[in-house]
FIKEVO-165875 format. One record per residue: residue number from 0; x, y, z of N, C-alpha, C, CB in turn. Coordinates in nm, 3 decimals, decimal comma. Atoms other than C-alpha are relative to their C-alpha. Last residue first. Glycine has a CB too. Layout:
# residues N
<node nr="NUM" n_x="X" n_y="Y" n_z="Z" ca_x="X" ca_y="Y" ca_z="Z" c_x="X" c_y="Y" c_z="Z" cb_x="X" cb_y="Y" cb_z="Z"/>
...
# end
This chain:
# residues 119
<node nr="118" n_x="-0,041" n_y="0,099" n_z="0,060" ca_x="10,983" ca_y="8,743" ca_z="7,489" c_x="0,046" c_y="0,076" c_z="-0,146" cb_x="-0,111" cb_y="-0,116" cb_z="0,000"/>
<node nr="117" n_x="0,103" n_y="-0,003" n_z="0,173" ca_x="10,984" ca_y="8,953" ca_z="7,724" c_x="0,068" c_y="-0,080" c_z="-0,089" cb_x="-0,013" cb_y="0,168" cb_z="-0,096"/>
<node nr="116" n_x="0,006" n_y="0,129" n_z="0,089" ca_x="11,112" ca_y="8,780" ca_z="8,076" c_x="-0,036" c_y="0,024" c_z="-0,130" cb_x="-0,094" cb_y="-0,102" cb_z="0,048"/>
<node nr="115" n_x="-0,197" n_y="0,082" n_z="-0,026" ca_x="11,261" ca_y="9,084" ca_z="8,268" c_x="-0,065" c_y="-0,100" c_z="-0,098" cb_x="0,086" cb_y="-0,094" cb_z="0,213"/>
<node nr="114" n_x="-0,082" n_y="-0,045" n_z="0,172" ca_x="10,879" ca_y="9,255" ca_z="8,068" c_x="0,176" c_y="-0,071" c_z="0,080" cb_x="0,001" cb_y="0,279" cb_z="-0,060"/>
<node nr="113" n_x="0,054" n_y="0,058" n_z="0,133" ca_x="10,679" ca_y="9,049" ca_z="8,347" c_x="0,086" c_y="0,092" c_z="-0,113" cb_x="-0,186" cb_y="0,020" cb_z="-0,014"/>
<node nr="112" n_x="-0,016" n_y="0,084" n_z="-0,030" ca_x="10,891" ca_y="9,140" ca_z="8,646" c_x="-0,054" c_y="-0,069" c_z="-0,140" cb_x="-0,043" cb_y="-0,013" cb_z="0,126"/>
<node nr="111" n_x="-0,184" n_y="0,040" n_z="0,039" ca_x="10,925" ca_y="9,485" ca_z="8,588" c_x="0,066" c_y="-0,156" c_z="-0,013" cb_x="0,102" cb_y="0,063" cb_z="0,136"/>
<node nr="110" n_x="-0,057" n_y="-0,066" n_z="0,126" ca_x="10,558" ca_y="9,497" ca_z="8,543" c_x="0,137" c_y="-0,044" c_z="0,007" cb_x="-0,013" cb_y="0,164" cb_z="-0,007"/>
<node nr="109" n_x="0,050" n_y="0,073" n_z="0,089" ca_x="10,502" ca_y="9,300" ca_z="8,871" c_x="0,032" c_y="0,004" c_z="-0,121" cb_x="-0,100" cb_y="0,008" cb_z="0,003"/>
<node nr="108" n_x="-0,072" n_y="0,087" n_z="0,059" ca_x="10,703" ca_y="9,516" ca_z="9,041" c_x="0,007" c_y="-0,166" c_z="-0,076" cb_x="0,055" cb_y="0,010" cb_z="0,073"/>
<node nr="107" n_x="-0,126" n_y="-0,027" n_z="0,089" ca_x="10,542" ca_y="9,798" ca_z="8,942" c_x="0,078" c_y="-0,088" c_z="-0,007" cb_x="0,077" cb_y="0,098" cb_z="0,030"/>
<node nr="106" n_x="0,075" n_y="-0,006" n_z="0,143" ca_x="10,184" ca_y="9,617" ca_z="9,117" c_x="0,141" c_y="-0,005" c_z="-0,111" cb_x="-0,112" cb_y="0,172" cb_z="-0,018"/>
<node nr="105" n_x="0,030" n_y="0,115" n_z="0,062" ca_x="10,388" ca_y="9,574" ca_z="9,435" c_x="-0,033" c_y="-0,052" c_z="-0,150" cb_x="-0,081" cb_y="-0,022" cb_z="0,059"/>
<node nr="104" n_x="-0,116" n_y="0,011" n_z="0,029" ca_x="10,507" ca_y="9,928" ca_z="9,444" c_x="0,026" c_y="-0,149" c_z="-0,029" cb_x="0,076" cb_y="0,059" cb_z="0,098"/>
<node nr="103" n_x="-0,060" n_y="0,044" n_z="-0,155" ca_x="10,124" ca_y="10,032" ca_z="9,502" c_x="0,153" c_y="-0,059" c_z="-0,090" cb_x="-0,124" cb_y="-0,161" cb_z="0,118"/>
<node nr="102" n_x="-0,158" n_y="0,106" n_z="-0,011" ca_x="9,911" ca_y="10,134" ca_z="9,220" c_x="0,061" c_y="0,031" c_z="0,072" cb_x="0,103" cb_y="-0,013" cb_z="-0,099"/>
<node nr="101" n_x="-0,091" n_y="-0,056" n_z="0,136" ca_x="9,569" ca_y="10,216" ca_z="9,361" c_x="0,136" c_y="-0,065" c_z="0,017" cb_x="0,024" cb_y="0,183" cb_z="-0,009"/>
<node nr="100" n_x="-0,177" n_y="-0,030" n_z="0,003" ca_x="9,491" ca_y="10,185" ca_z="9,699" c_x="0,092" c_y="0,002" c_z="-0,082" cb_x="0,065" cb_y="-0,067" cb_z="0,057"/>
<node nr="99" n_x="0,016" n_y="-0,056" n_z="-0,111" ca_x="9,031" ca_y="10,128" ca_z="9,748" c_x="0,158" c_y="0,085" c_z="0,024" cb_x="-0,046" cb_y="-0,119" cb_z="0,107"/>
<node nr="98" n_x="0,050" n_y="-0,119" n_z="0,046" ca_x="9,066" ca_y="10,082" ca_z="9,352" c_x="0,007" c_y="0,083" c_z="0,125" cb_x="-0,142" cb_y="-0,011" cb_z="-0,065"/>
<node nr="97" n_x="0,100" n_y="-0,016" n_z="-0,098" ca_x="9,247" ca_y="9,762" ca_z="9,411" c_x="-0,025" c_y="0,148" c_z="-0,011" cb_x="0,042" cb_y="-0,050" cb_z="0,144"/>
<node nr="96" n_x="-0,011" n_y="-0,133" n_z="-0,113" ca_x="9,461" ca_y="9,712" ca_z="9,120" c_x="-0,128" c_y="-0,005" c_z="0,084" cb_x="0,007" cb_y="0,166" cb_z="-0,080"/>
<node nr="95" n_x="0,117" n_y="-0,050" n_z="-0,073" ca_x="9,441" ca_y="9,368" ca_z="8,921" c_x="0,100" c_y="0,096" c_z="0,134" cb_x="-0,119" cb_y="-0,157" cb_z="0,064"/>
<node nr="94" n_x="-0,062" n_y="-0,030" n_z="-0,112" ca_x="9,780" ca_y="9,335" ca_z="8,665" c_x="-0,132" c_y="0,081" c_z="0,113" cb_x="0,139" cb_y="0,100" cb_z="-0,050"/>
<node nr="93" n_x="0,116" n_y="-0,065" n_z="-0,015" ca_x="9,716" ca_y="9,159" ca_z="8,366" c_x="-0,007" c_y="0,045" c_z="0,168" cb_x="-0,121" cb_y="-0,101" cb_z="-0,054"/>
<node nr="92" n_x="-0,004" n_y="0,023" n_z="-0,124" ca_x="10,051" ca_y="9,042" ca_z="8,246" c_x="-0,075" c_y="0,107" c_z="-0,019" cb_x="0,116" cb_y="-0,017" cb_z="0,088"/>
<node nr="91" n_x="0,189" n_y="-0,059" n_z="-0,031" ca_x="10,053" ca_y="8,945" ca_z="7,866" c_x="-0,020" c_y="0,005" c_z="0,150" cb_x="-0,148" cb_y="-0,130" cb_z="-0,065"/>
<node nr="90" n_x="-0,019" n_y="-0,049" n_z="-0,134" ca_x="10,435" ca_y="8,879" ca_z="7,758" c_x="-0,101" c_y="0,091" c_z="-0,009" cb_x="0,140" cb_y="0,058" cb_z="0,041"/>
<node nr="89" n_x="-0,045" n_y="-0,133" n_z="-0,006" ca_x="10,380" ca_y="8,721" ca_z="7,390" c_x="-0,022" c_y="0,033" c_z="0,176" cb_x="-0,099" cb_y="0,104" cb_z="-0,118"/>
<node nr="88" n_x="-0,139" n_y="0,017" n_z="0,028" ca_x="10,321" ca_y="8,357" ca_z="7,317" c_x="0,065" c_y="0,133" c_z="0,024" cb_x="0,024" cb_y="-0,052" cb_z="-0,143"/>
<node nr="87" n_x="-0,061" n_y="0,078" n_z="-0,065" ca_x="9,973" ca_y="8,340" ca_z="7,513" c_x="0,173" c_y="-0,036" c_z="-0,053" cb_x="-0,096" cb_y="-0,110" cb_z="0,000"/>
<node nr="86" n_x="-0,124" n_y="-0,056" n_z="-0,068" ca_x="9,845" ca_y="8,631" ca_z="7,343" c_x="0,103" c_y="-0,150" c_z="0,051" cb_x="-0,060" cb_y="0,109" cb_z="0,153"/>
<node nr="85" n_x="-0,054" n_y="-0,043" n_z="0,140" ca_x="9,534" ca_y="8,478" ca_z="7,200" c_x="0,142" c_y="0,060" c_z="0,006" cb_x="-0,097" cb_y="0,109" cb_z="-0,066"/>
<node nr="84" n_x="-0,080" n_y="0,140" n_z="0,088" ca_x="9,510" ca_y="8,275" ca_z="7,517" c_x="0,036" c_y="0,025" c_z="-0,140" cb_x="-0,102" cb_y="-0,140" cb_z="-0,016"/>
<node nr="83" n_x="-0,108" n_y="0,045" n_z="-0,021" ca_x="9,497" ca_y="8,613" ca_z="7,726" c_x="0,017" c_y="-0,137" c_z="-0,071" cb_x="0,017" cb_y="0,001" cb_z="0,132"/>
<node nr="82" n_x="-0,063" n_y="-0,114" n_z="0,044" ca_x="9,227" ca_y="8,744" ca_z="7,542" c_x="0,174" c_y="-0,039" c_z="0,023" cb_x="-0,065" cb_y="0,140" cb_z="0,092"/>
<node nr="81" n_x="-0,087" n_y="0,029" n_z="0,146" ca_x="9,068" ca_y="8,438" ca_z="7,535" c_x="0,064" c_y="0,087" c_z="-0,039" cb_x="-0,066" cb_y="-0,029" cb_z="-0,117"/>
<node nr="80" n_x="-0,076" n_y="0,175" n_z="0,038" ca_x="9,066" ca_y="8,407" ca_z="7,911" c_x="0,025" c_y="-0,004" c_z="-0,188" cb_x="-0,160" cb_y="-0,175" cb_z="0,055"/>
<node nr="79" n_x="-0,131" n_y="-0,042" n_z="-0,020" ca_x="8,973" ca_y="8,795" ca_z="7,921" c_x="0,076" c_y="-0,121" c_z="-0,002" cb_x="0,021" cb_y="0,079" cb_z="0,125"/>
<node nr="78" n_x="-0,082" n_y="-0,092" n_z="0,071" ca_x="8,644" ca_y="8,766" ca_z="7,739" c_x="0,168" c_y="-0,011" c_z="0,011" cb_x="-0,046" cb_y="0,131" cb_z="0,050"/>
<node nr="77" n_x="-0,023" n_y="-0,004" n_z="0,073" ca_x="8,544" ca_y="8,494" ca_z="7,973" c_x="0,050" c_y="0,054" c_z="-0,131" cb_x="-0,033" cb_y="-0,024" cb_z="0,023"/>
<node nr="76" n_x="-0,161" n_y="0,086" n_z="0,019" ca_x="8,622" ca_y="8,663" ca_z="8,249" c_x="0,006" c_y="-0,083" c_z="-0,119" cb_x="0,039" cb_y="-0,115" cb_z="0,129"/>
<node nr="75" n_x="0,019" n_y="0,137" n_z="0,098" ca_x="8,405" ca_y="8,949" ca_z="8,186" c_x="0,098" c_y="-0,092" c_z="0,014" cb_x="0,001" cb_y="0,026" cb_z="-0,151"/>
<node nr="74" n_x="0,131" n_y="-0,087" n_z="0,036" ca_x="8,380" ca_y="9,168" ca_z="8,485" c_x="0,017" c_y="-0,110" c_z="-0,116" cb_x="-0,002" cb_y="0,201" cb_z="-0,033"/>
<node nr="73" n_x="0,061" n_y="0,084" n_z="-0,053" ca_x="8,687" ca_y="8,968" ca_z="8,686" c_x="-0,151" c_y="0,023" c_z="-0,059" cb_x="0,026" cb_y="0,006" cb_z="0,143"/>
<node nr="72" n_x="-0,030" n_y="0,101" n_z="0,118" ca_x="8,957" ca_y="9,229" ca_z="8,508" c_x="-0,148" c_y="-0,164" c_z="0,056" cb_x="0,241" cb_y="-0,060" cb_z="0,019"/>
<node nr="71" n_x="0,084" n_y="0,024" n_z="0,031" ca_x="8,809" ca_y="9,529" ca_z="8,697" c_x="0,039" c_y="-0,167" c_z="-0,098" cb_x="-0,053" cb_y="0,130" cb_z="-0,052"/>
<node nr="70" n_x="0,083" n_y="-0,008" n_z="-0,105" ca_x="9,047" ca_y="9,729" ca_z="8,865" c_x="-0,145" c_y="-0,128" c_z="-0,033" cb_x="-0,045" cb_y="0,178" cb_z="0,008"/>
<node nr="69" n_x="0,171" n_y="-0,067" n_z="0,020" ca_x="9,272" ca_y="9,750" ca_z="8,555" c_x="-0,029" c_y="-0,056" c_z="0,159" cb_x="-0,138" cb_y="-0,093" cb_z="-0,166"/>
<node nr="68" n_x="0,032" n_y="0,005" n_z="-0,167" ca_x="9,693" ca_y="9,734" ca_z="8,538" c_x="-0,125" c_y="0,060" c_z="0,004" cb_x="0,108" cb_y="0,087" cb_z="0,108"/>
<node nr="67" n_x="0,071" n_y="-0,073" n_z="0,009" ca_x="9,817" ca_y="9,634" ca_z="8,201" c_x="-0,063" c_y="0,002" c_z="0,135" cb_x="-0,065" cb_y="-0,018" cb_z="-0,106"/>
<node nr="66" n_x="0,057" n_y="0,031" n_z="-0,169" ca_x="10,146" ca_y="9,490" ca_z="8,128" c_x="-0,073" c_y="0,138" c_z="-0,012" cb_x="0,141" cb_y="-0,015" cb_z="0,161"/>
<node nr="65" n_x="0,096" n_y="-0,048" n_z="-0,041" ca_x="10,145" ca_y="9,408" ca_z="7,730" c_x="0,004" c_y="-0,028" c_z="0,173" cb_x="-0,111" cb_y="-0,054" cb_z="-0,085"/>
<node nr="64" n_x="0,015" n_y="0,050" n_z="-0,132" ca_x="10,415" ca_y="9,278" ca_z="7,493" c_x="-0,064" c_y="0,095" c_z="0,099" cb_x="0,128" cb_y="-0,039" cb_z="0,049"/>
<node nr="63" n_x="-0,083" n_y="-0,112" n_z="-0,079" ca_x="10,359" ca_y="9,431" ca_z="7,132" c_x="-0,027" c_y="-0,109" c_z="0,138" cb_x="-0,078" cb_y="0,202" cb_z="0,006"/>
<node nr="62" n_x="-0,099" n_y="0,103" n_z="-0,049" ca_x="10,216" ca_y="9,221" ca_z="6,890" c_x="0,059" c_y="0,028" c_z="0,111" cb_x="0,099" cb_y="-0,026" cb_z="-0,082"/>
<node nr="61" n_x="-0,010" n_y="0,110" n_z="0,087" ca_x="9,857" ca_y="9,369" ca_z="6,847" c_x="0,082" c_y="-0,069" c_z="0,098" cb_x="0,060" cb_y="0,022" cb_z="-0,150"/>
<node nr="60" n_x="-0,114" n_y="0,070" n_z="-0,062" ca_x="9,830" ca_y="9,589" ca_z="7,132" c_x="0,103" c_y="-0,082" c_z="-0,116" cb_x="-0,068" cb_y="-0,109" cb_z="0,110"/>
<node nr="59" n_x="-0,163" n_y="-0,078" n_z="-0,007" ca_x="9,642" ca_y="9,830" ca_z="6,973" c_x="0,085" c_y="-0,051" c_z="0,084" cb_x="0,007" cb_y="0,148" cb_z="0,047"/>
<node nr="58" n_x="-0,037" n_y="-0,037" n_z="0,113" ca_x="9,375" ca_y="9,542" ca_z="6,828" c_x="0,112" c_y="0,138" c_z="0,013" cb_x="-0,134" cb_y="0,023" cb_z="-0,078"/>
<node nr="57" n_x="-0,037" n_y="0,115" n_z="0,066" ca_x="9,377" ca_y="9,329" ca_z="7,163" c_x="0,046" c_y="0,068" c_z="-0,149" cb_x="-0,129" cb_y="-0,118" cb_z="-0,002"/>
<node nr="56" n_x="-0,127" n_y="0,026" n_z="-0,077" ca_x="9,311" ca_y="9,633" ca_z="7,350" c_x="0,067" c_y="-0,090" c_z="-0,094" cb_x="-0,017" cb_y="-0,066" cb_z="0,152"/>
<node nr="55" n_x="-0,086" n_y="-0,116" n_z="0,046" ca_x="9,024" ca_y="9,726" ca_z="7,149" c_x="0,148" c_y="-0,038" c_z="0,072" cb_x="-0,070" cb_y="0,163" cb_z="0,052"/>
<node nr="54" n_x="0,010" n_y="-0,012" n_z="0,083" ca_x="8,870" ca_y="9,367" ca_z="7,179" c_x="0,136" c_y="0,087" c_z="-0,060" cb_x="-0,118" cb_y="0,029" cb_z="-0,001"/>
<node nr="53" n_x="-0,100" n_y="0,069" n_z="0,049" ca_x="8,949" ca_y="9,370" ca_z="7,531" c_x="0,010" c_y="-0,081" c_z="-0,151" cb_x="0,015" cb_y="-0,081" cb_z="0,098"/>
<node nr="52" n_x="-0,123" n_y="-0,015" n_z="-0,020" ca_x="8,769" ca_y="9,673" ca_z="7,633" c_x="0,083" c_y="-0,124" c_z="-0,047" cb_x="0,015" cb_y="0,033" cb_z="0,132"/>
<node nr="51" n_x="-0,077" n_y="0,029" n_z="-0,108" ca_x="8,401" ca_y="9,645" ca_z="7,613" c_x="0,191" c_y="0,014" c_z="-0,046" cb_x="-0,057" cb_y="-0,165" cb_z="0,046"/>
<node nr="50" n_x="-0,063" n_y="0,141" n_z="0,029" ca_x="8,257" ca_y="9,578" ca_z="7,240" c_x="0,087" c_y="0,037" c_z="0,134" cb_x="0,092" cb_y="-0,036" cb_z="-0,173"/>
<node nr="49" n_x="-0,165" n_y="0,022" n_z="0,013" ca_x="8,195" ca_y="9,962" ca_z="7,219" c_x="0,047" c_y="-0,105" c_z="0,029" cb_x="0,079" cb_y="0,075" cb_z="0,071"/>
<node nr="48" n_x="-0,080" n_y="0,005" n_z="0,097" ca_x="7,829" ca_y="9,868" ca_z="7,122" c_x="0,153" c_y="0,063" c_z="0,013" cb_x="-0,072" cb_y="0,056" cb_z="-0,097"/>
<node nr="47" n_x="-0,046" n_y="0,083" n_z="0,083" ca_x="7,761" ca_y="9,798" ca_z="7,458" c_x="0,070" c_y="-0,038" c_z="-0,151" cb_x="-0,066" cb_y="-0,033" cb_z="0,011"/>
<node nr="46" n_x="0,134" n_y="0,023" n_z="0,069" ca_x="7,754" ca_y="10,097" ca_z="7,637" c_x="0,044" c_y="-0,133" c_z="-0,094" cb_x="-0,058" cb_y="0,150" cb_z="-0,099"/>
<node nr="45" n_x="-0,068" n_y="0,011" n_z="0,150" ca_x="7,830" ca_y="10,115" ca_z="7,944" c_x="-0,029" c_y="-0,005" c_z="-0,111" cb_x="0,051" cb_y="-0,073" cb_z="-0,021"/>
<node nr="44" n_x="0,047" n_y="0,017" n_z="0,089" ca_x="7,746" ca_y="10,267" ca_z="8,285" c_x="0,043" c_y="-0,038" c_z="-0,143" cb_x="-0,045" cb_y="0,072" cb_z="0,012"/>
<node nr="43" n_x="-0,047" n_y="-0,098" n_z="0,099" ca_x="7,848" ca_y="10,182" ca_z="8,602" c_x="-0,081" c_y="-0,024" c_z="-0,110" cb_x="0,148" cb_y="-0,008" cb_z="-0,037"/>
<node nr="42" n_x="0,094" n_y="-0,057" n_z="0,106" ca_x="7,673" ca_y="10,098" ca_z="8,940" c_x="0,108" c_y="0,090" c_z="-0,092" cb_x="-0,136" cb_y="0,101" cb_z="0,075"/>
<node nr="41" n_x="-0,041" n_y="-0,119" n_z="0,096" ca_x="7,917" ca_y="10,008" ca_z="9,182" c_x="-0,068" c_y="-0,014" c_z="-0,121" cb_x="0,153" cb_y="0,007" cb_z="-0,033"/>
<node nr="40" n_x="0,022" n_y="0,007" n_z="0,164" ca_x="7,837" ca_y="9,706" ca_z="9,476" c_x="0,000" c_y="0,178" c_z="-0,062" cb_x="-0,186" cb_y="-0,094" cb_z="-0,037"/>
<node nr="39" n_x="0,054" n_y="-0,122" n_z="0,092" ca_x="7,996" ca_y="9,687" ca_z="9,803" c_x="-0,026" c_y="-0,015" c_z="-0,152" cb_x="0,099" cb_y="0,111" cb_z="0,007"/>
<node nr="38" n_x="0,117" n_y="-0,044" n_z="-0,093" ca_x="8,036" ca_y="9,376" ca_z="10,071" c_x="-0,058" c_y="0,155" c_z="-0,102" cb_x="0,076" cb_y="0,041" cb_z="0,198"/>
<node nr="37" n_x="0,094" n_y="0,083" n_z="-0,002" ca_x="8,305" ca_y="9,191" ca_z="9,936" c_x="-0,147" c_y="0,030" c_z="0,069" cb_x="0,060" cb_y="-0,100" cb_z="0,050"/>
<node nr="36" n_x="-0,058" n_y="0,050" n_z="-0,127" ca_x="8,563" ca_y="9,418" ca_z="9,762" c_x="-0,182" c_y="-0,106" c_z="0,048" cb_x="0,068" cb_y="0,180" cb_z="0,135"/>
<node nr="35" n_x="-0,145" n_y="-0,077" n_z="0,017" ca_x="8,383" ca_y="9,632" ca_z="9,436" c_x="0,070" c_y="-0,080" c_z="0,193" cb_x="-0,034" cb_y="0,256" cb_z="-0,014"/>
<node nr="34" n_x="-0,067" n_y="0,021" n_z="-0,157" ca_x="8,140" ca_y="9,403" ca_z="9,310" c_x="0,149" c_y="0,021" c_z="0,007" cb_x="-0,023" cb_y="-0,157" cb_z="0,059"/>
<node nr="33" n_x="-0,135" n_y="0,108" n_z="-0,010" ca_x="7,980" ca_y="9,486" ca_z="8,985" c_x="0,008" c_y="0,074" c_z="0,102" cb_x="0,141" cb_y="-0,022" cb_z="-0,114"/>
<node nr="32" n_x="-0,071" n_y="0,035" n_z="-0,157" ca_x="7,629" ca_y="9,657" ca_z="8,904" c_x="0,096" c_y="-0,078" c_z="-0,008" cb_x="-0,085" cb_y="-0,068" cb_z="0,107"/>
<node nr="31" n_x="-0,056" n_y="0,120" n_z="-0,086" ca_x="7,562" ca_y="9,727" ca_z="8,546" c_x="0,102" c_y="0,007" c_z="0,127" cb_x="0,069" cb_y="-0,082" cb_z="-0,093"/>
<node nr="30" n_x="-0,080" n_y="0,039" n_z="-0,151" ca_x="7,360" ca_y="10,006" ca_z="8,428" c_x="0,080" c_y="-0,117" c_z="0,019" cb_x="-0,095" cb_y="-0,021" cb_z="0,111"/>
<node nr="29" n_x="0,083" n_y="0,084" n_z="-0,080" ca_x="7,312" ca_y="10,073" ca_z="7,991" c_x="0,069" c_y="-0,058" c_z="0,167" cb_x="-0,031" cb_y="-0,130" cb_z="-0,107"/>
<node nr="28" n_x="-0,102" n_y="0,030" n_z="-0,103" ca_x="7,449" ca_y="10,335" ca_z="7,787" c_x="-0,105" c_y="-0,074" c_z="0,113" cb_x="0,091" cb_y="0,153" cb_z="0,059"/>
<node nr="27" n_x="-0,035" n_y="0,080" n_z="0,042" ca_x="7,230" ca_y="10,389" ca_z="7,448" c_x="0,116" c_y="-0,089" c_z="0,123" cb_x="0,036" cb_y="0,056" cb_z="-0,126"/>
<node nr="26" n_x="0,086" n_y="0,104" n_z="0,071" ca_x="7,157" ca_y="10,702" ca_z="7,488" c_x="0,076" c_y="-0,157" c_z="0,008" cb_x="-0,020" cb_y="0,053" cb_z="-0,171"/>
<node nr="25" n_x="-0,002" n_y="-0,067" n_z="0,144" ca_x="7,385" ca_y="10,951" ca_z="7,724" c_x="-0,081" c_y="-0,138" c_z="-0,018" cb_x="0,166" cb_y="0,046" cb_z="-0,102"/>
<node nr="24" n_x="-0,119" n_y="0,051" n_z="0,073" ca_x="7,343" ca_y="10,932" ca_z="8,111" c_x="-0,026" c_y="0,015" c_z="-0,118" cb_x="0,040" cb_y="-0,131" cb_z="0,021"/>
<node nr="23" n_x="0,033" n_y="0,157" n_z="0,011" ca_x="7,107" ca_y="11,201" ca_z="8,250" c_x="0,105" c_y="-0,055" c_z="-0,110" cb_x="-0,174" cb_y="-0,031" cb_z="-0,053"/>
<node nr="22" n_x="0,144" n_y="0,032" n_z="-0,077" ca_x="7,331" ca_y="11,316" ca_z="8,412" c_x="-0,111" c_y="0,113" c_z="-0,051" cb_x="0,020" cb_y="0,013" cb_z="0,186"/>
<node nr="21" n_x="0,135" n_y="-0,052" n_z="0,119" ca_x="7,655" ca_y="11,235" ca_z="8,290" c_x="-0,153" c_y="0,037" c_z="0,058" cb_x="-0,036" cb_y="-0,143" cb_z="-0,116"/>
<node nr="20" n_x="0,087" n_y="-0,157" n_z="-0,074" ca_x="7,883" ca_y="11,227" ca_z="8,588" c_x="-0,054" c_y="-0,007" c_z="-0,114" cb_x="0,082" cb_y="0,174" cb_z="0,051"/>
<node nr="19" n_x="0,048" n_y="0,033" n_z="-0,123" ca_x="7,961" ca_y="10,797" ca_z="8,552" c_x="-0,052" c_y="0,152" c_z="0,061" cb_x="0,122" cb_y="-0,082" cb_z="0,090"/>
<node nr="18" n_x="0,054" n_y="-0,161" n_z="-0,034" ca_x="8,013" ca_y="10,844" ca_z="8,224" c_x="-0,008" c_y="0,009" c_z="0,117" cb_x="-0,135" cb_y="0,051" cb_z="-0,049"/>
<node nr="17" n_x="0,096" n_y="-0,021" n_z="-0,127" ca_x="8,211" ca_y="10,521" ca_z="8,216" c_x="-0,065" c_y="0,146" c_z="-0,029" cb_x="0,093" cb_y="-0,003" cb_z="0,160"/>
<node nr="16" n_x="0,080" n_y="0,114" n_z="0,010" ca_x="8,409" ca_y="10,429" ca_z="7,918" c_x="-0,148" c_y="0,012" c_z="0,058" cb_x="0,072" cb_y="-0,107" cb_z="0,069"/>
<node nr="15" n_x="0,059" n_y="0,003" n_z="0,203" ca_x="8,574" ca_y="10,752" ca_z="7,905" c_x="-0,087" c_y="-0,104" c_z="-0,023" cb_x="0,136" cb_y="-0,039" cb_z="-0,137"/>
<node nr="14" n_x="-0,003" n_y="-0,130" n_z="0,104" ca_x="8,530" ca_y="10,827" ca_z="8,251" c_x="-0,062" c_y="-0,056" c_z="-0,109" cb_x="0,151" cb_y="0,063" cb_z="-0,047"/>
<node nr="13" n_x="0,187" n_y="-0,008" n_z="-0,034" ca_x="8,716" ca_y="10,550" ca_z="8,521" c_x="-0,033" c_y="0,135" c_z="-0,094" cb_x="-0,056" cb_y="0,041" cb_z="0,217"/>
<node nr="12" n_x="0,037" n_y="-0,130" n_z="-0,073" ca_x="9,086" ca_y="10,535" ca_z="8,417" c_x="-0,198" c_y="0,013" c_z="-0,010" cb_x="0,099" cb_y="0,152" cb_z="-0,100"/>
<node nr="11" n_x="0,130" n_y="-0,029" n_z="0,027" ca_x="9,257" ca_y="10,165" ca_z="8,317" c_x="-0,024" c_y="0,162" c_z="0,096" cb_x="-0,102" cb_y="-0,148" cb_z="0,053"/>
<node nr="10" n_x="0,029" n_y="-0,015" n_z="-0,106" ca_x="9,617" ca_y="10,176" ca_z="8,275" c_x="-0,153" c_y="0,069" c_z="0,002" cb_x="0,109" cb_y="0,065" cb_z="0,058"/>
<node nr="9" n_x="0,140" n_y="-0,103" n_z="-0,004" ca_x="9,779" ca_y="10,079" ca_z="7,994" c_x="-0,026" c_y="-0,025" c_z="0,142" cb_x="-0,151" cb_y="-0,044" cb_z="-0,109"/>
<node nr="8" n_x="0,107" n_y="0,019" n_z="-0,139" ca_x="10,166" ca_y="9,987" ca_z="7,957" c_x="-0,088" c_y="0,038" c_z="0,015" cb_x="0,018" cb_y="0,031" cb_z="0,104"/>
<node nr="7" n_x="0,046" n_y="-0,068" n_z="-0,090" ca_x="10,326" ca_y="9,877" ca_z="7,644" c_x="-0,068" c_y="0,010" c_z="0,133" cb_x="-0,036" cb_y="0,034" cb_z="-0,045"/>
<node nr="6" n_x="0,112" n_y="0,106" n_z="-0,119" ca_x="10,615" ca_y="9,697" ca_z="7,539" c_x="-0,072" c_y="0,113" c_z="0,009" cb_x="0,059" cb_y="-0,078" cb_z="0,181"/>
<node nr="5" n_x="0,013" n_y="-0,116" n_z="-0,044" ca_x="10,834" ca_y="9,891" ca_z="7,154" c_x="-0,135" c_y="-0,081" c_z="0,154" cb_x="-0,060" cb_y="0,134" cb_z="-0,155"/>
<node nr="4" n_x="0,122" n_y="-0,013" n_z="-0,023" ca_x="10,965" ca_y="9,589" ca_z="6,966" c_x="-0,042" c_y="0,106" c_z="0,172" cb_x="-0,045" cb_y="-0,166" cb_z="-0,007"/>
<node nr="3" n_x="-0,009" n_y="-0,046" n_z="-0,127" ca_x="11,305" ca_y="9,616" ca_z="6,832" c_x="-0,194" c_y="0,069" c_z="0,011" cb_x="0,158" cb_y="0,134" cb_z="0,010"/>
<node nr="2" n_x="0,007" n_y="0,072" n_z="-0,110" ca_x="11,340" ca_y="9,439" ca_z="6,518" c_x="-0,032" c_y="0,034" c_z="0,139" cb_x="0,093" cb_y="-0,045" cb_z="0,002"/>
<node nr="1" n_x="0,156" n_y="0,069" n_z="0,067" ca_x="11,465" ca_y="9,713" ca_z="6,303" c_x="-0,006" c_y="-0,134" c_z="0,105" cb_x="0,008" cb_y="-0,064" cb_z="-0,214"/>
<node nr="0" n_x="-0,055" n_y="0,134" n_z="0,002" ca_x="11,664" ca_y="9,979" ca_z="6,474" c_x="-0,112" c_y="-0,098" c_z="-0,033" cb_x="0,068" cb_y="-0,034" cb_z="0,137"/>
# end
């Protein structure tokens, strides 16, 4: 059927981005500490030339309406403010998971809540 736009859902997974069991990490992958709740910090590794995540997101998302549920959306916020203002006519719900409880029935009904309104 023509017209009929296909929503997706990603869901961030610690790994591919992360080596985090490499050891020793691979070339070119550099530490950064981020704050996991208010009292713990997490050493990951990245590497910069993959341009971080909301680049690539942005280019297999294109048009498509987007609920995405990461652990981490507060790591670049500038990144993610223009990510979401390049979107801003399309159903863009960025959906922070707590890593300590994962998705929870709250989170889903976020999703269900952001595609009832797709545009």
């Amino acid at each position: 059927m023509l017209g009929v736009v296909t929503p997706l859902i990603l869901i961030d997974v610690d790994g591919p981005l992360n080596p985090w069991a490499a050891n020793p990490k691979p070339a070119n992958y550099r530490p950064f500490d981020i704050k996991v709740g208010w009292w713990r910090k997490l050493r990951i590794h990245l590497d910069p030339d993959h341009g971080w995540k909301y680049p690539a997101v942005a280019r297999y998302a294109y048009e498509r309406p987007l609920v995405w549920f990461d652990d981490d959306f507060g790591l670049h916020a500038a990144r993610r403010e223009r990510f979401v203002h390049k979107r801003r006519h399309l159903t863009t719900a960025l959906v922070h998971v707590d890593p300590g409880t994962g998705i929870g029935a709250q989170h889903l009904d976020a999703a269900r809540k952001a595609f009832s309104g797709n545009p």
